[in-house]
Structures are given as C-alpha cells and as structure tokens.
PDB file of N, CA, C, O and CB in Angstrom:
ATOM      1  N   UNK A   1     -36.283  16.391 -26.784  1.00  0.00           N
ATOM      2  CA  UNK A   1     -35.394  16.078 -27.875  1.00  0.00           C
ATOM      3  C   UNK A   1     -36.019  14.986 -28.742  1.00  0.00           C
ATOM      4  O   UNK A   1     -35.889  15.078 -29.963  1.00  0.00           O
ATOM      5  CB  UNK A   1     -34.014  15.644 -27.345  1.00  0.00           C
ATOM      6  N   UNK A   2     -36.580  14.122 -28.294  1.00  0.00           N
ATOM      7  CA  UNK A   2     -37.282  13.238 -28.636  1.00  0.00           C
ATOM      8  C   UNK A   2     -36.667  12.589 -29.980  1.00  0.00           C
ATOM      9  O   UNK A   2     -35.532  12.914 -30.328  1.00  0.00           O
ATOM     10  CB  UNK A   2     -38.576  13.758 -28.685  1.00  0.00           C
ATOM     11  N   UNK A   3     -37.464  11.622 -30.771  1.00  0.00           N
ATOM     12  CA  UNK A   3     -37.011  10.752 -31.963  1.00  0.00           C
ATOM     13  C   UNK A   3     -35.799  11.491 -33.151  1.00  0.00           C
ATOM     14  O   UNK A   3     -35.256  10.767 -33.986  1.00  0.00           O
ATOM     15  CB  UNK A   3     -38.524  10.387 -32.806  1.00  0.00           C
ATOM     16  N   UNK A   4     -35.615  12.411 -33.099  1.00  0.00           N
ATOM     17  CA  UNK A   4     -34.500  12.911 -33.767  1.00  0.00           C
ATOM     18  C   UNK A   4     -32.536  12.867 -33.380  1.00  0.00           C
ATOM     19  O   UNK A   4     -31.478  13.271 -33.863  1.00  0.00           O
ATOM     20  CB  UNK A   4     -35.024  14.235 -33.755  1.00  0.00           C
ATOM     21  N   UNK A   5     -33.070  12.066 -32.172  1.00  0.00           N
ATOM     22  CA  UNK A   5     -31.676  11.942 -31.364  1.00  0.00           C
ATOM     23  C   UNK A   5     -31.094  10.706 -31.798  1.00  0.00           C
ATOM     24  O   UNK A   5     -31.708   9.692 -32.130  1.00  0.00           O
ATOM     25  CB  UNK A   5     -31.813  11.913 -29.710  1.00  0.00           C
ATOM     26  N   UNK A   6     -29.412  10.942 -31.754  1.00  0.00           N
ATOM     27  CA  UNK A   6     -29.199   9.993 -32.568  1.00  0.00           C
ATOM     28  C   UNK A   6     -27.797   9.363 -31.491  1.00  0.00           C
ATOM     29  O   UNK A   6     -26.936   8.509 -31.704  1.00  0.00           O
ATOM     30  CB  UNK A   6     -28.941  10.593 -34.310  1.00  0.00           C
ATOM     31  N   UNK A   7     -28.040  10.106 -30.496  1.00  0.00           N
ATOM     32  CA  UNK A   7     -26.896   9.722 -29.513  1.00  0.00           C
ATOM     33  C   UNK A   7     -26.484  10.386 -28.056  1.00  0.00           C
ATOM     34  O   UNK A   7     -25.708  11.338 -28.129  1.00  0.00           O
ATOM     35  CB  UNK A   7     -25.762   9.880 -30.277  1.00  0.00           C
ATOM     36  N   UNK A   8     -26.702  10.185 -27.403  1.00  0.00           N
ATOM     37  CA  UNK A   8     -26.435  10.846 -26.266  1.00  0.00           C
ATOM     38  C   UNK A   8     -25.170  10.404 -25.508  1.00  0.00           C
ATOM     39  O   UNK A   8     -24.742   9.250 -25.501  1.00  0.00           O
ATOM     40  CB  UNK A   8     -27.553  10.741 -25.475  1.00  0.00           C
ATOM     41  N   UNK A   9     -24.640  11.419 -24.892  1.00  0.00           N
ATOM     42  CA  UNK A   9     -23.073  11.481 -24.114  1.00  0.00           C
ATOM     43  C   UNK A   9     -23.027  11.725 -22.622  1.00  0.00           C
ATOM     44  O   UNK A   9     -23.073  12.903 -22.267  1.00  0.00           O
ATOM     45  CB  UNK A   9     -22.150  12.727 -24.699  1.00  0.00           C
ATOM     46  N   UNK A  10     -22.963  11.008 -21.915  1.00  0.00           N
ATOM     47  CA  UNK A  10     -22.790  11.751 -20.451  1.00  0.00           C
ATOM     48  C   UNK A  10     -21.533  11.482 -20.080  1.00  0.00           C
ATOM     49  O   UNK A  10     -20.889  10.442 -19.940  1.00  0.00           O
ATOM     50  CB  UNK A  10     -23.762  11.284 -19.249  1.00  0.00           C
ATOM     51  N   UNK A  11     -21.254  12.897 -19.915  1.00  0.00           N
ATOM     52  CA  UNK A  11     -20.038  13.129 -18.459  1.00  0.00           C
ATOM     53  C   UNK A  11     -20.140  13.679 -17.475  1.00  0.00           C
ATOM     54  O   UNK A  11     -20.718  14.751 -17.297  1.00  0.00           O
ATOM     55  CB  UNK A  11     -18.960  13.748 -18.568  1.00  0.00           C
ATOM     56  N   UNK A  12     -19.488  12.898 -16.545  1.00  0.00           N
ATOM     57  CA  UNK A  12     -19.139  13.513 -15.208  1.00  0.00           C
ATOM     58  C   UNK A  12     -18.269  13.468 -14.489  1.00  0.00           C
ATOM     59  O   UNK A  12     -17.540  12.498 -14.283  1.00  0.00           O
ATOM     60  CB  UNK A  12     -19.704  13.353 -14.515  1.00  0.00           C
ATOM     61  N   UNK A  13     -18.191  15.147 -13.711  1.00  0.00           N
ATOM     62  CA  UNK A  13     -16.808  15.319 -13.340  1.00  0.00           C
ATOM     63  C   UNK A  13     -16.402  16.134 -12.131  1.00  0.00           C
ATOM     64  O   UNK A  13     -17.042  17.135 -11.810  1.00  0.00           O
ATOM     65  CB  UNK A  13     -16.186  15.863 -14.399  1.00  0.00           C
ATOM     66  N   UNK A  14     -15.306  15.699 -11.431  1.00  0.00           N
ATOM     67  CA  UNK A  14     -14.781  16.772 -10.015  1.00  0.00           C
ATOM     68  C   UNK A  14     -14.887  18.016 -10.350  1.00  0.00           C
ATOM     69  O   UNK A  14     -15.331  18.661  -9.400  1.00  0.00           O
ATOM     70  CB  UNK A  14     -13.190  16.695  -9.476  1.00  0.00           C
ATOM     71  N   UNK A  15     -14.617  18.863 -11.567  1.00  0.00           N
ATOM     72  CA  UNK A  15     -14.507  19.776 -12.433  1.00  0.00           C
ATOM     73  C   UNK A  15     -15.117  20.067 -13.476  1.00  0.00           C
ATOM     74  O   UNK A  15     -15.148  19.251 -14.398  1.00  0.00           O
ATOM     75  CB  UNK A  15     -13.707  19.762 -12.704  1.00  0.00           C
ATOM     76  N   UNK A  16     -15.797  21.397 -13.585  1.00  0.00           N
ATOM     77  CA  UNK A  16     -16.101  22.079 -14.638  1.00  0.00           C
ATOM     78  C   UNK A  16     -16.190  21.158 -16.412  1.00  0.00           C
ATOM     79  O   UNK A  16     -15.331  21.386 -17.263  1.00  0.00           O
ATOM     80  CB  UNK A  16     -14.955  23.224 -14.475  1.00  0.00           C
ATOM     81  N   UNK A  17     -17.161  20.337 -16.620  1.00  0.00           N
ATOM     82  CA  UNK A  17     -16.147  19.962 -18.295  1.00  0.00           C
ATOM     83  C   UNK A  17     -15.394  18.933 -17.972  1.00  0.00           C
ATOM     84  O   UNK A  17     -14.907  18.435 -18.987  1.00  0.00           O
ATOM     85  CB  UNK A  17     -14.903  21.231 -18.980  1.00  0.00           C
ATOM     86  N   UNK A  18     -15.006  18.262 -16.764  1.00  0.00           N
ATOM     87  CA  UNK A  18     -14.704  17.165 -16.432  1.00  0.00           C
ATOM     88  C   UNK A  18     -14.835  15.625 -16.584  1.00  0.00           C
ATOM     89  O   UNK A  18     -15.978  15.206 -16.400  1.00  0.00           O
ATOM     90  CB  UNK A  18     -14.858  17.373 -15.807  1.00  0.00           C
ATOM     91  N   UNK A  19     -14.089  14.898 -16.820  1.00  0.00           N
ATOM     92  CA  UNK A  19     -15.009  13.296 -17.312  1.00  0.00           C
ATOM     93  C   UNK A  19     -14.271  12.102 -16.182  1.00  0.00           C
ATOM     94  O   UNK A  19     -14.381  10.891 -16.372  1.00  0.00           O
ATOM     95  CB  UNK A  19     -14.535  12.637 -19.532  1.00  0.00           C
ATOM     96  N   UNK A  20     -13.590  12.646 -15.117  1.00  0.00           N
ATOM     97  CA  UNK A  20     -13.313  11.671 -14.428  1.00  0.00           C
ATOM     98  C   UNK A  20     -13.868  10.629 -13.576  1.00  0.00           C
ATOM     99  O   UNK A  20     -13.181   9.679 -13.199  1.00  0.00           O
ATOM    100  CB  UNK A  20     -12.790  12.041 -14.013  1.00  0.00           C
ATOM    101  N   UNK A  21     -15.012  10.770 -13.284  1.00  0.00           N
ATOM    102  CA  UNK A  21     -16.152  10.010 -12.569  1.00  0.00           C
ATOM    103  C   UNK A  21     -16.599   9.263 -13.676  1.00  0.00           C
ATOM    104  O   UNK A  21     -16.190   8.103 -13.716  1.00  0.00           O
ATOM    105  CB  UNK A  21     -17.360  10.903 -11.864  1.00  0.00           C
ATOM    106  N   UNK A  22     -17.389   9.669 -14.645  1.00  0.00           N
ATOM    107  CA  UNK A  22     -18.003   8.748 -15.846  1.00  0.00           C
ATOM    108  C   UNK A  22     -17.686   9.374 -17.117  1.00  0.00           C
ATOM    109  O   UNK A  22     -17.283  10.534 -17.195  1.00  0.00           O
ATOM    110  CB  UNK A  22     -19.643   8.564 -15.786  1.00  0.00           C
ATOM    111  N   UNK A  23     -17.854   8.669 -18.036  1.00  0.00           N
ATOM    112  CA  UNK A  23     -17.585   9.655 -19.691  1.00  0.00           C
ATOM    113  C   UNK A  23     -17.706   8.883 -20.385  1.00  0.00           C
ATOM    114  O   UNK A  23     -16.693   8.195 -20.512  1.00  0.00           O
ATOM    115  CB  UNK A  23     -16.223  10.408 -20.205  1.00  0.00           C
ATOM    116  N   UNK A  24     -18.980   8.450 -21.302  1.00  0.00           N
ATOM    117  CA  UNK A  24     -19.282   7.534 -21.891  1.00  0.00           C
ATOM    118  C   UNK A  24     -20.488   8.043 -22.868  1.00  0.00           C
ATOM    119  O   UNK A  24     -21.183   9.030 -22.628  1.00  0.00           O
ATOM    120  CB  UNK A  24     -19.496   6.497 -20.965  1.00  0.00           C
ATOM    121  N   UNK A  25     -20.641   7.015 -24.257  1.00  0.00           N
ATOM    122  CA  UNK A  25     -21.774   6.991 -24.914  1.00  0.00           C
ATOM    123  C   UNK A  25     -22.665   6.442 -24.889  1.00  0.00           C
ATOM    124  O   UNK A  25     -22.612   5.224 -25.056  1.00  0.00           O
ATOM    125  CB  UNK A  25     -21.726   6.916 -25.650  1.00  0.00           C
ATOM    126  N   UNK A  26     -23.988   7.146 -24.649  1.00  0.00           N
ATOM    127  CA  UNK A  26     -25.103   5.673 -23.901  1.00  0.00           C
ATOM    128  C   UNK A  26     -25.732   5.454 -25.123  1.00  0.00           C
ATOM    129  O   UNK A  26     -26.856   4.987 -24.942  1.00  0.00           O
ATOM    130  CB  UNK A  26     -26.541   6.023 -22.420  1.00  0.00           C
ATOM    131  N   UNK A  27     -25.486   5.587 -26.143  1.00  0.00           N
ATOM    132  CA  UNK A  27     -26.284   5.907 -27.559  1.00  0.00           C
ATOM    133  C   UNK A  27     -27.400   6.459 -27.669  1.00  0.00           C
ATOM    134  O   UNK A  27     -27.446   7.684 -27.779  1.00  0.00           O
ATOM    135  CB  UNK A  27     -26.567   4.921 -28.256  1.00  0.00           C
ATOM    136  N   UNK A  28     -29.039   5.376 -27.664  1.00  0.00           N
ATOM    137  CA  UNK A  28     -30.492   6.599 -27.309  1.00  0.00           C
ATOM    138  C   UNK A  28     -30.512   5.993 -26.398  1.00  0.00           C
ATOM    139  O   UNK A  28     -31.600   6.450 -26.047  1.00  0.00           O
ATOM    140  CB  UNK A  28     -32.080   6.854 -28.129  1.00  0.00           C
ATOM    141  N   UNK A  29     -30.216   5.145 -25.430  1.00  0.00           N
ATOM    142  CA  UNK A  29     -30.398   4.942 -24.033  1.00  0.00           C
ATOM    143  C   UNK A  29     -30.795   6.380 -23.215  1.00  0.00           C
ATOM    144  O   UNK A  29     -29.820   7.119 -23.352  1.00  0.00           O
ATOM    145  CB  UNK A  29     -29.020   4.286 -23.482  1.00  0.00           C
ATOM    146  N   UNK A  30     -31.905   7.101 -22.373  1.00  0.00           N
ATOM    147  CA  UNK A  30     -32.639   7.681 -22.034  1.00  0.00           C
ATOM    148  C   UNK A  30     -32.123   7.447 -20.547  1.00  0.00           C
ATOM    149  O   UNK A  30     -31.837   8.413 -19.840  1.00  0.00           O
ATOM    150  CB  UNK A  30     -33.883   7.399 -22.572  1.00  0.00           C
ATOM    151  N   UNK A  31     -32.000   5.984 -20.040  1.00  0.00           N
ATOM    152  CA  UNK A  31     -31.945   5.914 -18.437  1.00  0.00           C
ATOM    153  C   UNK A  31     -30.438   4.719 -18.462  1.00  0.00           C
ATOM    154  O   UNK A  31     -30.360   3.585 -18.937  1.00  0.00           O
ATOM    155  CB  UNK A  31     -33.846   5.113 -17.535  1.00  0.00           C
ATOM    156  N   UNK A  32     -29.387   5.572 -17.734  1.00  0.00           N
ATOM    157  CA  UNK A  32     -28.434   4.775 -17.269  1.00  0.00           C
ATOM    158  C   UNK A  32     -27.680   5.046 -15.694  1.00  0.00           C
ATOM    159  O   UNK A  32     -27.664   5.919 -14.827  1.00  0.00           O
ATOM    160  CB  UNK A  32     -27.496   4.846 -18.356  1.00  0.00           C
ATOM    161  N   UNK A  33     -27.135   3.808 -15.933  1.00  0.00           N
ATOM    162  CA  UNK A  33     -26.703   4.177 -14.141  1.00  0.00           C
ATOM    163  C   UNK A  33     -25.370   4.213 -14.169  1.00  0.00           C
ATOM    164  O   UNK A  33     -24.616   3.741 -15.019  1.00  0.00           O
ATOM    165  CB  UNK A  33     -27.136   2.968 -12.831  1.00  0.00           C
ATOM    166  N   UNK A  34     -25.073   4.908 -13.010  1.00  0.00           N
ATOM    167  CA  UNK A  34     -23.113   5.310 -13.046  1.00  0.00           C
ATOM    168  C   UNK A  34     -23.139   4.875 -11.598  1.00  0.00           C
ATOM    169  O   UNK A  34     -23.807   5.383 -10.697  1.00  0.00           O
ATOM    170  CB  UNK A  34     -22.316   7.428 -13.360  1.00  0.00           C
ATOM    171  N   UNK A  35     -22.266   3.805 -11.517  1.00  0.00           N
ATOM    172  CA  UNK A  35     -22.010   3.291 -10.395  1.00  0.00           C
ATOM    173  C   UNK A  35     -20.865   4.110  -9.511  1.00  0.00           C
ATOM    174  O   UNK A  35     -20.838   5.246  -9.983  1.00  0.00           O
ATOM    175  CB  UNK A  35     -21.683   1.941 -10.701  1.00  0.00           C
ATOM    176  N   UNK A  36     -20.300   4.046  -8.867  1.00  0.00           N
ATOM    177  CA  UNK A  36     -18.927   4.814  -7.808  1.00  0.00           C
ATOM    178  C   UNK A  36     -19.060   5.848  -7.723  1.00  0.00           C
ATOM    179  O   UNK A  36     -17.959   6.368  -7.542  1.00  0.00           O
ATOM    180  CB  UNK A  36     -17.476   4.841  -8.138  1.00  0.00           C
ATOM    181  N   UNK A  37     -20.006   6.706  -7.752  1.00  0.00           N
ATOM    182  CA  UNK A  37     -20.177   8.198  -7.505  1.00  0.00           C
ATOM    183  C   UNK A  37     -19.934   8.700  -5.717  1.00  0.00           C
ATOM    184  O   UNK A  37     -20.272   8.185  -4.651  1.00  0.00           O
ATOM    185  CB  UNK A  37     -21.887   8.559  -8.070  1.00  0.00           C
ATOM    186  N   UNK A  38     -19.337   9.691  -6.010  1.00  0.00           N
ATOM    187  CA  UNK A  38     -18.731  10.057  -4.693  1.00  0.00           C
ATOM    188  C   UNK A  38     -19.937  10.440  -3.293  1.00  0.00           C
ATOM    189  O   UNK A  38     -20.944  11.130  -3.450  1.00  0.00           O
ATOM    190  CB  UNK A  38     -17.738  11.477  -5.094  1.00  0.00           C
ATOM    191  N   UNK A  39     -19.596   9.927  -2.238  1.00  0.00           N
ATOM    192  CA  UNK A  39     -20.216  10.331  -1.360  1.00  0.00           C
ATOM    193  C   UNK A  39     -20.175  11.492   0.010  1.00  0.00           C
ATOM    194  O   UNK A  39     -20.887  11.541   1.014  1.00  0.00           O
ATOM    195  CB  UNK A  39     -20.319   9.416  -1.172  1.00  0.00           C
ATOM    196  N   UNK A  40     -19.068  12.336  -0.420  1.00  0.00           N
ATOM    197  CA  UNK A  40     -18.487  12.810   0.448  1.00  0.00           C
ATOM    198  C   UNK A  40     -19.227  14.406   0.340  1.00  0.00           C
ATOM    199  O   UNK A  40     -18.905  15.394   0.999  1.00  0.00           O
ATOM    200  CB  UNK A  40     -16.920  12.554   0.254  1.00  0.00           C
ATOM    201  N   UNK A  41     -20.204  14.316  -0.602  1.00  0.00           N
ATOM    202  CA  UNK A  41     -20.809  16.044  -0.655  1.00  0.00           C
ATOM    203  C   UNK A  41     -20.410  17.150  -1.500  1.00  0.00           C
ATOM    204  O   UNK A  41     -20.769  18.314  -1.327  1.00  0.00           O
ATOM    205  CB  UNK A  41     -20.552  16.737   0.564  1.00  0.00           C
ATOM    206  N   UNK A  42     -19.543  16.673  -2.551  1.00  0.00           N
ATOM    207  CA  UNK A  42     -18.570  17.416  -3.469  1.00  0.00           C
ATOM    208  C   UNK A  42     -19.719  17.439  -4.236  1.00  0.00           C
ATOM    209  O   UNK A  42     -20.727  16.736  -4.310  1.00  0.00           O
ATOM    210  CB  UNK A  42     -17.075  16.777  -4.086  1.00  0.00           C
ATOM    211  N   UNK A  43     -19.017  19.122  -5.169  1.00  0.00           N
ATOM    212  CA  UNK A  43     -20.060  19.187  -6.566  1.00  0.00           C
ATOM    213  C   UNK A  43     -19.705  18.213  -7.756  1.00  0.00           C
ATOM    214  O   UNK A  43     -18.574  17.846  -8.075  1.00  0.00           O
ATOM    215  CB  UNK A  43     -20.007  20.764  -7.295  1.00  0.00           C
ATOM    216  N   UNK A  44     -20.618  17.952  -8.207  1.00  0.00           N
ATOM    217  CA  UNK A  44     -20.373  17.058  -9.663  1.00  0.00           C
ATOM    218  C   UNK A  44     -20.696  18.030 -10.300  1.00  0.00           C
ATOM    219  O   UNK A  44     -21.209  18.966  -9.687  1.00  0.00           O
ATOM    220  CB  UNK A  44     -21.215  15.659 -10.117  1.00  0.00           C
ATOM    221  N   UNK A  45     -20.447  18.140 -12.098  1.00  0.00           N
ATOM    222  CA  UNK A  45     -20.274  18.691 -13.215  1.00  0.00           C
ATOM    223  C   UNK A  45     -20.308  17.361 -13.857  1.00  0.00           C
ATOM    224  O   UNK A  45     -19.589  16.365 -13.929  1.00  0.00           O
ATOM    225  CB  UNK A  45     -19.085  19.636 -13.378  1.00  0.00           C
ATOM    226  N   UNK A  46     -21.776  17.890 -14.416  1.00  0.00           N
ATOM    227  CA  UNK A  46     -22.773  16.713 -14.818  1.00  0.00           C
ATOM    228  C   UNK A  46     -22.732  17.319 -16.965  1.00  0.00           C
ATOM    229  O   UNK A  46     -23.062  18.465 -17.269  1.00  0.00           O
ATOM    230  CB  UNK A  46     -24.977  16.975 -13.561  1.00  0.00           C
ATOM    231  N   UNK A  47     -22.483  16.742 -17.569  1.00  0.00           N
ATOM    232  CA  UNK A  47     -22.487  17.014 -19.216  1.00  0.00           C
ATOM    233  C   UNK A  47     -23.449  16.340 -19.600  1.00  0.00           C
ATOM    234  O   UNK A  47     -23.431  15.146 -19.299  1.00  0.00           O
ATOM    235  CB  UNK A  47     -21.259  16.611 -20.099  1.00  0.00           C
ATOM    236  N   UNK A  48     -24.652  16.893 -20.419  1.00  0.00           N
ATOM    237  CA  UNK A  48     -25.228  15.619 -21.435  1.00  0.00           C
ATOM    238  C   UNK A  48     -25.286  16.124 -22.756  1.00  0.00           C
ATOM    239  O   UNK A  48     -25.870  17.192 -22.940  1.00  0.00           O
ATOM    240  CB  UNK A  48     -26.804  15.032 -21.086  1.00  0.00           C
ATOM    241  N   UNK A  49     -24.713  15.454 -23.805  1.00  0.00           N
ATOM    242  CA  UNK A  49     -24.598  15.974 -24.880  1.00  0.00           C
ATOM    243  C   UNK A  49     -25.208  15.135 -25.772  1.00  0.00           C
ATOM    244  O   UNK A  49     -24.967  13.928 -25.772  1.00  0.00           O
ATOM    245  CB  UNK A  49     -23.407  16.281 -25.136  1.00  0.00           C
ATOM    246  N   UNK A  50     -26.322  15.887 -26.880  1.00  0.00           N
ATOM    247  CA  UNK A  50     -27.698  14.722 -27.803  1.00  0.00           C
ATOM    248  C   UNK A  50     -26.814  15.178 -29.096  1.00  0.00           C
ATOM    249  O   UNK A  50     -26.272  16.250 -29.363  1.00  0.00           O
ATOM    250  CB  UNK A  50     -30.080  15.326 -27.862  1.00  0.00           C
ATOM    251  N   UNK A  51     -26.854  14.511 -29.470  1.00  0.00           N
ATOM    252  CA  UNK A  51     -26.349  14.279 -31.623  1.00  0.00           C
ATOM    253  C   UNK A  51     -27.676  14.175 -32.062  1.00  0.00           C
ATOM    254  O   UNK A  51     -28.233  13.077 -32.058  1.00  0.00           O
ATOM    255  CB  UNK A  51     -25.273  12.410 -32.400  1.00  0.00           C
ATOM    256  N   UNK A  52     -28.332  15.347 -32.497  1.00  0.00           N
ATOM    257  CA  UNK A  52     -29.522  15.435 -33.106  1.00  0.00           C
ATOM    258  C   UNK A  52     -29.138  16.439 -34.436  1.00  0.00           C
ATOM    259  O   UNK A  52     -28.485  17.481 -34.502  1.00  0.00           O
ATOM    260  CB  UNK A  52     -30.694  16.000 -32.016  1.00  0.00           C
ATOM    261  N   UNK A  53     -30.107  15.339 -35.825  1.00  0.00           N
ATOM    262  CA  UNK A  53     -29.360  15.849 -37.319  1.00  0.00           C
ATOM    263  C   UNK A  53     -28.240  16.061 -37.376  1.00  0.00           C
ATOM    264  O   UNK A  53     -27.858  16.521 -38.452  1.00  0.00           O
ATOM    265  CB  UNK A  53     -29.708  16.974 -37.897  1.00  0.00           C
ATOM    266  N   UNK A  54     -27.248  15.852 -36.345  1.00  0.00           N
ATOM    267  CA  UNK A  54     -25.938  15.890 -37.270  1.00  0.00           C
ATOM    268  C   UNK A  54     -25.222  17.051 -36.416  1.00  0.00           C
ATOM    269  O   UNK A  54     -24.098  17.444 -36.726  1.00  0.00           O
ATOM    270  CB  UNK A  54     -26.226  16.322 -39.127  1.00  0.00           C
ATOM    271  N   UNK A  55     -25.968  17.600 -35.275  1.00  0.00           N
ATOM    272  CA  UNK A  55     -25.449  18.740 -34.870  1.00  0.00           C
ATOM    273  C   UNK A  55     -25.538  18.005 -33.575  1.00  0.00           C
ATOM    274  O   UNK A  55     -26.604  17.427 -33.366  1.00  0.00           O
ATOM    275  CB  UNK A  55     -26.139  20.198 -35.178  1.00  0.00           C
ATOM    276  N   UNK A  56     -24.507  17.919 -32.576  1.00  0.00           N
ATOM    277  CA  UNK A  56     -24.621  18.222 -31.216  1.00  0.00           C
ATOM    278  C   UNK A  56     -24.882  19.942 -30.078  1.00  0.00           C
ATOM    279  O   UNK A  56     -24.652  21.128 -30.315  1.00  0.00           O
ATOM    280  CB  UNK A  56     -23.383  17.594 -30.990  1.00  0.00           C
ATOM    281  N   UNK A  57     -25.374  19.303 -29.034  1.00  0.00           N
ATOM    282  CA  UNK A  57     -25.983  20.005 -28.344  1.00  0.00           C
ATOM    283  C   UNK A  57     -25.414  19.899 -26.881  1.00  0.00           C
ATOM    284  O   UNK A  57     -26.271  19.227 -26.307  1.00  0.00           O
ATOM    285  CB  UNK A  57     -27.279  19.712 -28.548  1.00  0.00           C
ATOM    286  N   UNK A  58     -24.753  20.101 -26.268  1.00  0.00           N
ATOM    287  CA  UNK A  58     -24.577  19.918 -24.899  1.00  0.00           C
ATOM    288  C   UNK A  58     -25.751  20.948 -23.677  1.00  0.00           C
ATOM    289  O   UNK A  58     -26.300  22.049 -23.693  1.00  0.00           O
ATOM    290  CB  UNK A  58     -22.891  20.320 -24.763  1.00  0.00           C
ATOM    291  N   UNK A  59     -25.662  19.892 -22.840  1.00  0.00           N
ATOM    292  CA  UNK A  59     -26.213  21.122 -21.290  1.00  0.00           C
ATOM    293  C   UNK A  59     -25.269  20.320 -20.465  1.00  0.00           C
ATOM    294  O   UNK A  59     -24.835  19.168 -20.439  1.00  0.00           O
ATOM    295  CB  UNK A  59     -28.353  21.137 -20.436  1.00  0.00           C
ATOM    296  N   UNK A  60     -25.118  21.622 -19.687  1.00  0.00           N
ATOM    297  CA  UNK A  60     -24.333  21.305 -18.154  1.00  0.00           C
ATOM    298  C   UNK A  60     -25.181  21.769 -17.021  1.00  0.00           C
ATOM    299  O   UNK A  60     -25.773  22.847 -16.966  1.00  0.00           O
ATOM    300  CB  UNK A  60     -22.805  22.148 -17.952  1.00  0.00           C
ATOM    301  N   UNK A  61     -25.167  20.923 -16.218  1.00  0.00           N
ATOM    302  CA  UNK A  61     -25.707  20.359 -15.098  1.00  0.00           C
ATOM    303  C   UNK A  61     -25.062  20.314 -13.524  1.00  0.00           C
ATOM    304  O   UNK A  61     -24.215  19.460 -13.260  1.00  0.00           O
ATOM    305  CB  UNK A  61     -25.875  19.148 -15.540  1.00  0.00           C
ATOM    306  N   UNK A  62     -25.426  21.093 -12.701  1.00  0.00           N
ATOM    307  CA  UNK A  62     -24.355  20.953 -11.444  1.00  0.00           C
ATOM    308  C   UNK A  62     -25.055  19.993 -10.429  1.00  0.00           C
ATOM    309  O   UNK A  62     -26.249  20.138 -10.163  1.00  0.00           O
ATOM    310  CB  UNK A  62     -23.990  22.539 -10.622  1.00  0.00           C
ATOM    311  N   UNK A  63     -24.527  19.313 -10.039  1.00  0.00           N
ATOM    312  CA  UNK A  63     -25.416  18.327  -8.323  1.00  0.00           C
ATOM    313  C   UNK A  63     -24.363  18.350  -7.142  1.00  0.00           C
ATOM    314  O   UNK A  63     -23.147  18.459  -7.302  1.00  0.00           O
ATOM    315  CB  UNK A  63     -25.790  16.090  -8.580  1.00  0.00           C
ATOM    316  N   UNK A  64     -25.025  18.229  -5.924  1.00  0.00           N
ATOM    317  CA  UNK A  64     -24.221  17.963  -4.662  1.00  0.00           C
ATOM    318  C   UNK A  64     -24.529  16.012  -4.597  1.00  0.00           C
ATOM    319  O   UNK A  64     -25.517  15.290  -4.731  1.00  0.00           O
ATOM    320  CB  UNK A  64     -25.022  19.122  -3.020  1.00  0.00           C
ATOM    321  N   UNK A  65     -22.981  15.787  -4.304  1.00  0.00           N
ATOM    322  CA  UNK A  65     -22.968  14.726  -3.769  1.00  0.00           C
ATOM    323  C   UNK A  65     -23.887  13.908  -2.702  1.00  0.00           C
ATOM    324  O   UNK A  65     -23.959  14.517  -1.634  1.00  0.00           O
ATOM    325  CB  UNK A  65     -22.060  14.859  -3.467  1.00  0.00           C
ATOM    326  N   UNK A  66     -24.470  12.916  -2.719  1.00  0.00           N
ATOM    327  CA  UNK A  66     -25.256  12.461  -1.186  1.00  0.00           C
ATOM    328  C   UNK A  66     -23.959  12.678  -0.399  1.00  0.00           C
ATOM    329  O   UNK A  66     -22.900  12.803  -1.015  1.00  0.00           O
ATOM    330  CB  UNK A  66     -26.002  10.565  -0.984  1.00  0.00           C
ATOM    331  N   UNK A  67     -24.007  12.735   1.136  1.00  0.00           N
ATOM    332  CA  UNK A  67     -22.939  12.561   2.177  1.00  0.00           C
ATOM    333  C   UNK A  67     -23.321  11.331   3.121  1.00  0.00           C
ATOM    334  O   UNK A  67     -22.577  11.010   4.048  1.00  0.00           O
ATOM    335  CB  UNK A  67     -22.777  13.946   3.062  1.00  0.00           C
TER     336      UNK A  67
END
C-alpha cells in the first residue's frame, strides 16, 4: 500500500465484522499493539481498513486465539 495511505483502521472482533476487542484509528501507524486479547483459543475477526486517495479498502483476516 505503501506512501499513498492516508489512514489505517483496525478492528477486532468475537464476530464476523466485529469491533468488540479493539476498533480504532491508528492513522499511518504500520505497527500497533492491542492489549487484552483473549486467551482462551476463540477465533478473532481481524479488519484492516487503508484510506488510500480517498477510497477505502478493507481485508479481513481470521486468527486463533493463544490458549
């Protein structure tokens, strides 16, 4: 995506499209940390969405919890 990004979004969630774990704007921040993430082995539904020219872009992302 590189220098054309003008904002990035991460969410994450118990659910599909979800933002109850984290849901925030990191702006071009590249590396952030989300503290309280669950440890019990559940799927996360991971969002990152870039504001590049004016258009956003989302990908979704699935992970297993550490246990």
């Amino acid at each position: 995506m590189g220098n054309s990004v003008t904002q990035y979004a991460l969410s994450i969630g118990s659910t599909p499209g979800g933002t109850d774990i984290h849901s925030q704007n990191e702006g071009t921040q590249t590396q952030v940390t989300v503290s309280n993430l669950p440890t019990n082995g559940e799927t996360l539904y991971v969002t990152l969405t870039s504001q590049i020219e004016g258009q956003s872009y989302s990908n979704a992302y699935t992970y297993t919890a550490a246990q």
